[in-house]
C-alpha positions as CSV (number, residue, x, y, z in Angstrom):
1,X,139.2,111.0,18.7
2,X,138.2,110.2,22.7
3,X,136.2,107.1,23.1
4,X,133.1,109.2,23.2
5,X,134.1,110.6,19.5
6,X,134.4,107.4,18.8
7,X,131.1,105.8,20.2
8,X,129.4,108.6,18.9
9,X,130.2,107.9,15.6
10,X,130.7,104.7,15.2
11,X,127.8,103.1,17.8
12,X,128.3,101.4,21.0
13,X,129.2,97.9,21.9
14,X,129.8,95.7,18.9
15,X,132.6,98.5,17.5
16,X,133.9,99.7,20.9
17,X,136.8,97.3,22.2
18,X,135.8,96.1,25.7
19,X,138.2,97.1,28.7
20,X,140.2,93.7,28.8
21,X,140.6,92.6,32.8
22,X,143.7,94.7,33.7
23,X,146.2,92.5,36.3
24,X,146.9,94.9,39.7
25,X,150.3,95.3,38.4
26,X,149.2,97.1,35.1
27,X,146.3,99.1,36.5
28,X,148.4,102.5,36.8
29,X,149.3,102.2,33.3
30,X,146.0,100.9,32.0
31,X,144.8,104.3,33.9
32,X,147.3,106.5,32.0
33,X,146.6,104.8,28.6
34,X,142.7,105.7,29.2
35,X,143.3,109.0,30.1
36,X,145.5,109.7,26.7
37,X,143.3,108.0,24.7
38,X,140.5,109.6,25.4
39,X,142.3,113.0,24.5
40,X,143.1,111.3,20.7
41,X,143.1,113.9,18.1
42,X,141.2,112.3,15.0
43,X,142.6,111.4,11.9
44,X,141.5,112.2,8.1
45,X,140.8,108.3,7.7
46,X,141.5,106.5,10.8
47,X,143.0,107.3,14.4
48,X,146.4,108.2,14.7
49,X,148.9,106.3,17.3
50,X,149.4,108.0,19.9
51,X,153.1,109.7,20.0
52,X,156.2,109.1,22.5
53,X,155.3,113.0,23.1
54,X,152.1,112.6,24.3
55,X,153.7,110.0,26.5
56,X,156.2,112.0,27.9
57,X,153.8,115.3,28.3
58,X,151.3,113.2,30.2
59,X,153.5,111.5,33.1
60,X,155.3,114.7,33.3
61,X,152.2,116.4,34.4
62,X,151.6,113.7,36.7
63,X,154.9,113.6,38.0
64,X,155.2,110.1,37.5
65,X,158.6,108.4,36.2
66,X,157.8,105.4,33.7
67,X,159.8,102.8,33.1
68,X,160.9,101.5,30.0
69,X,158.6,98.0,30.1
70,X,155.4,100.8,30.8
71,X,156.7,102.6,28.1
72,X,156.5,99.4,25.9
73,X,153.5,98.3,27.4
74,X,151.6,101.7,26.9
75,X,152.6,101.5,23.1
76,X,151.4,97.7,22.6
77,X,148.2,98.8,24.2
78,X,148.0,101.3,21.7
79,X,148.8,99.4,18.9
80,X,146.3,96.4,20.3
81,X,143.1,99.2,20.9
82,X,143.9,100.7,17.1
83,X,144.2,97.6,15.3
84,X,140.5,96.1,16.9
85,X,139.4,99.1,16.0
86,X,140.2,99.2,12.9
87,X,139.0,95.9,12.0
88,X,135.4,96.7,13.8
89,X,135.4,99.9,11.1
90,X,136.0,97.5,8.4
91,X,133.8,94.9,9.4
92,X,131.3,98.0,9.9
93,X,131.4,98.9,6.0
94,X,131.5,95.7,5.1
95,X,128.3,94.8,6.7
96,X,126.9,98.8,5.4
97,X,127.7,98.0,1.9
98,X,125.9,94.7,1.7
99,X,122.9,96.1,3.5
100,X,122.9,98.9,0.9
101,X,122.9,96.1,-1.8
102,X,120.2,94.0,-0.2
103,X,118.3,97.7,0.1
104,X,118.8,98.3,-3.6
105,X,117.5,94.4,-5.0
């Protein structure tokens, strides 16, 4: 699921993470991160990481050589974006379900 998927479903703003001020020396692989991620297949419950393969594919058909700190980088990114996610979803049916009980009393 692309951000779009994402926003779509979930809203805008308060459960899309905000783009964090990227430092000049990160900005090429903030730029490749963005571009995978919004390519993100969905999963049956909650997003998937994305996969060393998708990694590979990707700079292959840009022809660009990463190094393993981008590598690690692009995976803690990952990790970072699908864990504030997550909590946003859960905050999200938290605040549903207590709105559904204040409907019902």
């Amino acid at each position: 699921m692309g951000l779009a998927e994402y926003r779509e479903l979930w809203g805008d703003g308060h459960l899309t993470p905000e783009k964090p001020e990227v430092p000049a020396h990160a900005v090429t692989v903030w730029a490749f991160w963005s571009h995978l991620n919004a390519q993100r297949l969905p999963g049956f419950e909650q997003l998937s990481p994305l996969t060393s393969t998708e990694f590979v594919g990707w700079a292959a058909l840009l022809g660009h050589d990463f190094s393993t700190t981008e590598i690690e980088w692009l995976i803690f990114m990952d990790g970072a974006w699908l864990k504030e996610v997550s909590e946003q979803r859960h905050k999200k049916s938290e605040r549903d379900k207590r709105q559904a009980k204040e409907a019902k009393d």
